[in-house]
C-alpha positions as CSV (number, residue, x, y, z in Angstrom):
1,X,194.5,110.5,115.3
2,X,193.8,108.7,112.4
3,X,190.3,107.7,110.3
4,X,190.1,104.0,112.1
5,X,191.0,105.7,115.4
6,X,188.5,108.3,115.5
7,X,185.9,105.2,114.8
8,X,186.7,103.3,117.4
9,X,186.4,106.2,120.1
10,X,183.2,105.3,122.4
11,X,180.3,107.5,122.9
12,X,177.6,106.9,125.3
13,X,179.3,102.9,125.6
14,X,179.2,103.5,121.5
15,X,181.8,102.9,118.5
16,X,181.4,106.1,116.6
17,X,181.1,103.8,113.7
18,X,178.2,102.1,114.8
19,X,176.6,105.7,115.8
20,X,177.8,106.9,112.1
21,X,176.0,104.0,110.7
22,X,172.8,104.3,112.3
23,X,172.9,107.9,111.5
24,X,174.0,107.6,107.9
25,X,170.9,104.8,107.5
26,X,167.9,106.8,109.5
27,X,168.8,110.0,106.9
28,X,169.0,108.1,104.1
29,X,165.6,106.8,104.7
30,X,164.6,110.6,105.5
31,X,165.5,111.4,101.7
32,X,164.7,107.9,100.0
33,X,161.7,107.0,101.7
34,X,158.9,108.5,99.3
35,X,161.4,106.8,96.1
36,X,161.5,103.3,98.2
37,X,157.8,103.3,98.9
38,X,156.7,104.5,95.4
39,X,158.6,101.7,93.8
40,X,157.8,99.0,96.0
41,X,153.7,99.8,95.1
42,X,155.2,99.8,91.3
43,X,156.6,95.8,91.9
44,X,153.9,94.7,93.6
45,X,151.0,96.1,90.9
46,X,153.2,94.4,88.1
47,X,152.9,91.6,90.4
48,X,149.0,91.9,90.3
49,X,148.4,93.2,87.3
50,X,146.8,90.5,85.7
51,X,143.8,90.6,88.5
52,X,143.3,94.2,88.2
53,X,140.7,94.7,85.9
54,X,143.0,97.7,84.3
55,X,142.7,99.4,87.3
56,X,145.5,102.1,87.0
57,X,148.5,101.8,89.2
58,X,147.7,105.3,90.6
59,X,144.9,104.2,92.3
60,X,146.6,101.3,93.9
61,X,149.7,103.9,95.2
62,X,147.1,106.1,96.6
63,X,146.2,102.8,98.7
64,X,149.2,101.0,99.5
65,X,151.7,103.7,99.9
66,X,151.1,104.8,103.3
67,X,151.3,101.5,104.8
68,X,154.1,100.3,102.7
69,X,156.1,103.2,103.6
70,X,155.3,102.9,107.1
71,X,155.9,98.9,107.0
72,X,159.9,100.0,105.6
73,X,160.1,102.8,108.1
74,X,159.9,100.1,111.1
75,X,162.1,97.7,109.3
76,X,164.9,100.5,108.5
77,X,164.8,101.8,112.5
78,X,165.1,98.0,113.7
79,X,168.1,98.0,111.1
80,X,169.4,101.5,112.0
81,X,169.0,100.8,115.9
82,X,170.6,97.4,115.8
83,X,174.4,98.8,115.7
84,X,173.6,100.8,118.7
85,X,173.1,99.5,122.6
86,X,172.6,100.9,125.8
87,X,175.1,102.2,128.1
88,X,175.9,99.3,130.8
89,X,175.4,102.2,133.3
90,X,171.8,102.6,133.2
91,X,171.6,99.3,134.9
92,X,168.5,98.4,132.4
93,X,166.6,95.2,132.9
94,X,166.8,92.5,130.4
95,X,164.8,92.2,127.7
96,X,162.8,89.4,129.2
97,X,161.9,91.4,132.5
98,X,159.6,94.0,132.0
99,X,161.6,97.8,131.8
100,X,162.8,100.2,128.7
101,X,164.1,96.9,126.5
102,X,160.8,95.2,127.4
103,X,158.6,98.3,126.8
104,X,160.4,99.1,122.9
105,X,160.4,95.4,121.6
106,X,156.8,94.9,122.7
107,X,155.8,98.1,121.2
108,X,157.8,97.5,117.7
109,X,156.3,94.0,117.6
110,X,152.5,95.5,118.1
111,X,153.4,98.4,115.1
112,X,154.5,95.5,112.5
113,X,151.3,93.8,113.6
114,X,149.4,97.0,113.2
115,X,151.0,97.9,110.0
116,X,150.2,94.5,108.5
117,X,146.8,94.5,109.4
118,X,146.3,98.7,108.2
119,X,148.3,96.7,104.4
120,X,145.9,94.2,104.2
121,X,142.8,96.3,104.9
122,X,144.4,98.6,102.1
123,X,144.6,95.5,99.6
124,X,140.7,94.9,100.5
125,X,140.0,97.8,99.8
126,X,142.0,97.9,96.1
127,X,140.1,94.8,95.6
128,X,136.8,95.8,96.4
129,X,137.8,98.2,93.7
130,X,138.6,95.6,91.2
131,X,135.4,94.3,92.0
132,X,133.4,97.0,91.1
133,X,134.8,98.2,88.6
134,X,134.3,94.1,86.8
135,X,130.8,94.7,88.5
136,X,129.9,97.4,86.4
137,X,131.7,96.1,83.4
138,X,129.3,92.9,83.5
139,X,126.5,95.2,84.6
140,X,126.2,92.9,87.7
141,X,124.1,94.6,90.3
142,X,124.3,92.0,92.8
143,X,128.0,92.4,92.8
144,X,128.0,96.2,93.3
145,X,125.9,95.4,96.6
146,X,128.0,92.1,97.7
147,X,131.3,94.4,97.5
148,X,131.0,97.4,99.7
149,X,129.5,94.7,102.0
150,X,132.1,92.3,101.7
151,X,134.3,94.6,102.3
152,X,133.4,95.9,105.9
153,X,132.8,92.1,107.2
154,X,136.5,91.2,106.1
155,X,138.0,94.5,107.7
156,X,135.9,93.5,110.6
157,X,137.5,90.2,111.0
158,X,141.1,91.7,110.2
159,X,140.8,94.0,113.0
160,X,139.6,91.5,115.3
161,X,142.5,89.3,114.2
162,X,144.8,91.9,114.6
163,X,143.8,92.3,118.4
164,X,144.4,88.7,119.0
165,X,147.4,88.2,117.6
166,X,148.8,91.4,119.4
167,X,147.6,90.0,123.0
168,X,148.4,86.3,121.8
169,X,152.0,86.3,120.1
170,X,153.4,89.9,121.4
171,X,151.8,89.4,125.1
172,X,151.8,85.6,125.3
173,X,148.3,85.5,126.7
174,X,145.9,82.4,126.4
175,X,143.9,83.9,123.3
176,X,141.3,80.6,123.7
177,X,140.7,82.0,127.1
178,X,139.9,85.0,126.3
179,X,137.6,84.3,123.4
180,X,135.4,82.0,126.4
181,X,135.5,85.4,128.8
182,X,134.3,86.8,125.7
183,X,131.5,84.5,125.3
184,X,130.0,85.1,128.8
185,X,130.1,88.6,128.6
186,X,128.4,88.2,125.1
187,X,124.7,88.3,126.1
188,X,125.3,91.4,127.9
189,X,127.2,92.9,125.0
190,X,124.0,91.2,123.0
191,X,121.7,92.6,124.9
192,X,122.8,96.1,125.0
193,X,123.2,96.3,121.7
194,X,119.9,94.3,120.3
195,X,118.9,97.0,117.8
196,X,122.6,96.9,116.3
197,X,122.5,92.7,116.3
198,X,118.9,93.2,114.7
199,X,120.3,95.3,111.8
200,X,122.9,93.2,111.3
201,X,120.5,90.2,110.7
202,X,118.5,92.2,108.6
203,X,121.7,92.9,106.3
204,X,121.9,89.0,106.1
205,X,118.5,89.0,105.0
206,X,118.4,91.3,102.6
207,X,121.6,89.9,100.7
208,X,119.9,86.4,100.9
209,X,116.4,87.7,99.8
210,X,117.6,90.3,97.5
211,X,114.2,92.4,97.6
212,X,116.7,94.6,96.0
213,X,120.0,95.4,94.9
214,X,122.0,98.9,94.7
215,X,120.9,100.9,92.0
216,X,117.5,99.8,92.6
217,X,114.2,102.4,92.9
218,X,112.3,101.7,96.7
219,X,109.5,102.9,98.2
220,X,109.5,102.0,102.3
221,X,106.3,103.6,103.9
222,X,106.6,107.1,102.6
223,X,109.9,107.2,101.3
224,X,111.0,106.6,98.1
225,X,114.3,107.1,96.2
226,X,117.1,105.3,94.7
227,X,119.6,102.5,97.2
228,X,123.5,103.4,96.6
229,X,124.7,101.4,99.6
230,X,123.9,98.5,101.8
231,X,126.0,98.6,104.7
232,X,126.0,96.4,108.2
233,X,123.4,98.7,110.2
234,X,122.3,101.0,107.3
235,X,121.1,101.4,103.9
236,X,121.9,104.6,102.3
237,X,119.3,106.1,100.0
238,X,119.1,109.0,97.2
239,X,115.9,110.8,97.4
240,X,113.8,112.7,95.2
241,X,114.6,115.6,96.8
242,X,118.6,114.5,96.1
243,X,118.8,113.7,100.1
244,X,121.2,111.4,101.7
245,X,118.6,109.7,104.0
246,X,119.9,106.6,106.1
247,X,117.6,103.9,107.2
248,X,118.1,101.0,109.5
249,X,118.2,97.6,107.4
250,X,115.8,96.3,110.5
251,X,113.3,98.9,108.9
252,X,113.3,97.5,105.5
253,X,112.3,94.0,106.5
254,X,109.8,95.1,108.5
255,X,107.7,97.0,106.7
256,X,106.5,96.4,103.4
257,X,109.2,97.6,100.6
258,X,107.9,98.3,97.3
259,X,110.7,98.1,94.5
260,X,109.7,100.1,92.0
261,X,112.7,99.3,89.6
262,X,111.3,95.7,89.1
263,X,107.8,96.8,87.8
264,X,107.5,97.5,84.0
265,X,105.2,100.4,84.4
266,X,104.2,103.4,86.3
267,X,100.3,104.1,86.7
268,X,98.9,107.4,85.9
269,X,95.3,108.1,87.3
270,X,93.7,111.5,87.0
271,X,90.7,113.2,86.7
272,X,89.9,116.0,84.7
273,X,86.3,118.5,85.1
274,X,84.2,119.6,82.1
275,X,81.9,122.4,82.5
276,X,77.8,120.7,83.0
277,X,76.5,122.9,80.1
278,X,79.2,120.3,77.7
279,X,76.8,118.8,75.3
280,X,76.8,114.6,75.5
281,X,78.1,114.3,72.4
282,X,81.1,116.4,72.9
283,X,81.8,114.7,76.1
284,X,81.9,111.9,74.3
285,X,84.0,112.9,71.7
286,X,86.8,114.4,73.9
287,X,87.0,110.5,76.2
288,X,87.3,108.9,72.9
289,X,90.2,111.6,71.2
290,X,92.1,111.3,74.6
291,X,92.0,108.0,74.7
292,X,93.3,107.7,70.8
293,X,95.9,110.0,71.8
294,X,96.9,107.8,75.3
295,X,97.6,104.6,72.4
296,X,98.8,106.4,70.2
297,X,102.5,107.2,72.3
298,X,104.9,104.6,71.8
299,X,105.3,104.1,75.9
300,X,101.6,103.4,76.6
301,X,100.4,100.8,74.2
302,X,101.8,97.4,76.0
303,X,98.6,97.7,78.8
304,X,95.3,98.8,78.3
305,X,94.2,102.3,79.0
306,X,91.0,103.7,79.9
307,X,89.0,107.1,79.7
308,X,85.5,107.5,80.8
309,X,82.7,109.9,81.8
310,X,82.6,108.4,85.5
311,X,80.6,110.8,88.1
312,X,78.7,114.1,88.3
313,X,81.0,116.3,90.8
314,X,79.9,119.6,92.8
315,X,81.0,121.8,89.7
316,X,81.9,119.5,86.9
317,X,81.2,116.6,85.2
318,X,84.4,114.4,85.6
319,X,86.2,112.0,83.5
320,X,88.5,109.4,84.8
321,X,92.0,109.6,82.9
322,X,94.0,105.8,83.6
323,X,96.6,104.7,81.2
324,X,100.0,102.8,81.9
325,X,103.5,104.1,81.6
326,X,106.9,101.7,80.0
327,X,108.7,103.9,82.2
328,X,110.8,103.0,85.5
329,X,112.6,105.9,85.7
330,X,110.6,108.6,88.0
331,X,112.0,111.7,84.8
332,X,110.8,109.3,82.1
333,X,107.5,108.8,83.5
334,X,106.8,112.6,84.4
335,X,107.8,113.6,80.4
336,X,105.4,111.2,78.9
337,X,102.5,112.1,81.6
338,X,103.5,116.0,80.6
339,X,103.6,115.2,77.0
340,X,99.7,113.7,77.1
341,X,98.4,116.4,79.9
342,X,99.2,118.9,76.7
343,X,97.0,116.7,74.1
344,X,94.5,116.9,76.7
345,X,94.3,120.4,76.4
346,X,94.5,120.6,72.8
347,X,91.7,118.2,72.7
348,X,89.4,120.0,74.5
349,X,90.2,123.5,73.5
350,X,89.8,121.8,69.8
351,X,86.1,120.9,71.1
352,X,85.5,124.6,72.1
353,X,85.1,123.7,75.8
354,X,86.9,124.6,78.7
355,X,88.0,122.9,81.7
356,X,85.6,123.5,84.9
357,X,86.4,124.9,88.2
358,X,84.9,125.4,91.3
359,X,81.6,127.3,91.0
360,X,78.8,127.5,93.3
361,X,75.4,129.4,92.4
362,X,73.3,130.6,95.4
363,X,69.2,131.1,94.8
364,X,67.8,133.5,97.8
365,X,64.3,133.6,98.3
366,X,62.5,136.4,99.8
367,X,59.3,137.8,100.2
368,X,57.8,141.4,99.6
369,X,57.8,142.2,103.2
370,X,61.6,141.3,103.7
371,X,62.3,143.1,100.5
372,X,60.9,146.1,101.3
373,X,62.5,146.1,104.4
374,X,65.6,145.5,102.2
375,X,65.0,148.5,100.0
376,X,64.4,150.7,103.1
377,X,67.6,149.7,104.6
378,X,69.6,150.4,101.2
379,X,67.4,153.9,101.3
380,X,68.8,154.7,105.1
């Protein structure tokens, strides 16, 4: 038996050649598939390039390998399977009629639909990327928020998309049908989920009103910290304690947000207790050296300061401490307050006086009947 004889022997209702080739192609691709996927990623980012911000090409394989590899993976087993066909004796139905042919070209049609729609998310997500990364070159703020945002409201419709075309071209059903199905079953989809649809408005507004953008220093009710993401239902912040906290975006239109980032200055208001046996004049003397001292650092001169003598307290006579901070950073602010709280006490330690706490003096009044009565309880 020769080479073209041995080729042309059947198995399973197959030429051994077609089997051979189908073979010789799937295990190839075994072996080549990493090489054909890394330099398909390595075309298409010299394709790019130019709208890459110098993005590095490793960052864009980490992306679009998978789904490129998995993309060429269905295109090599339609290839591979092609040479081969099923044995007339299983009595299949055609491929038009739903069985085993029906059931494999419907479910390689949805994977290339699936794998299209899993590249694409993976280039919206390279470009989000890009977009940051020109974001923070240009030191745009509003464009680090708009991305991340962007981003989930695209992949959003992709998926969407996806499904559609899937139930439209792959199982020929009347898509514009469906969407009006859709549409009365929408309020009750609306109304169970009112507090999701209410977020979601609230993201719109707070892109459109920009009361702030990521990066930015809020204060909603009693929580303050920094905004690193503003997503469809939630805004992700960074406390001062370094917590993740996650807020609804409904709760930061309804309440009143204070953005600390866009004020100039941070207030410092204190009060500090001299002793009542301070003479006036050194009283005196101390307001105006704390003062001098409050002007005198280069981040509290722009505004007005103010010390005074302002009330006689329980134990002390007290002295209201108000001056204004350049500082928007919560670190910055708490330096300079530390760095005046120690001329403070050189001032008044300079003025020989101390700083008053809580004393309380109690006069008892007896008479000599109770204080003999005293004395003869002390003697027993």
């Amino acid at each position: 038996m020769n080479l073209q004889q041995f080729l042309n022997q059947r198995l399973f209702d197959n030429r051994v050649e077609n089997i051979l080739w189908c073979a010789g192609i799937l295990i190839s691709w075994l072996l080549l598939k990493s090489i054909f996927s890394l330099l398909l990623s390595r075309v298409i980012y010299r394709i790019i390039k130019k709208r890459t911000e110098n993005l590095s090409v490793t960052e864009f394989i980490d992306l679009l390998r998978a789904p490129f590899e998995a993309f060429l993976t269905l295109v090599v087993l339609y290839t591979a399977f092609s040479f081969l066909r099923f044995p007339w004796w299983w009595n299949l139905a055609p491929i038009t009629k739903f069985g085993l042919r029906f059931l494999i070209l419907k479910g390689y049609q949805v994977g290339i639909i699936i794998v299209v729609t899993w590249m694409v998310m993976r280039f919206v997500d390279f470009f989000t990327l890009v977009t940051l990364h020109r974001a923070e070159r240009t030191k745009s703020p509003i464009k680090s928020q708009l991305a991340p945002f962007a981003k989930e409201v695209i992949k959003v419709f992709l998926f969407i998309l996806g499904i559609f075309v899937i139930l439209g071209a792959v199982f020929s059903l009347d898509v514009s049908s469906i969407i009006a199905g859709l549409g009365i079953g929408g309020l009750a989809v609306a109304l169970a989920g009112k507090e999701s649809l209410e977020n979601l408005f609230a993201s719109f507004t707070i892109f459109l009103d920009k009361p702030f953008v990521v990066g930015d220093t809020v204060q909603v009710g009693d929580i303050q910290g920094t905004v690193e993401k503003v997503g469809f239902r939630s805004t992700r912040i960074r406390t001062l304690d370094k917590s993740f906290l996650t807020l609804p975006n409904k709760m930061l239109t309804d309440q009143p947000l204070d953005n600390l980032t866009q004020r100039r200055f941070r207030r410092a208001r204190y009060f500090i207790g001299l002793p009542y046996n301070t003479p006036p004049e050194k009283v005196k003397a101390i307001c105006e050296e704390i003062l001098l001292a409050i002007l005198e650092h280069p981040l509290t001169r722009t505004e007005q300061g103010q010390v005074r003598f302002i009330d006689f307290g329980e134990s002390s006579l007290n002295i209201l401490i108000l001056y204004f901070v350049e500082a928007v950073v919560w670190e910055d602010f708490n330096a300079v307050k530390e760095e005046i709280n120690y001329r403070i006490v050189e001032i008044v330690n300079k003025h020989g006086v101390s700083f008053a706490h809580p004393t309380r003096t109690i006069f008892l009044e007896v008479d000599d009947k109770s204080k003999d009565s005293v004395f003869r309880i002390m003697e027993k």
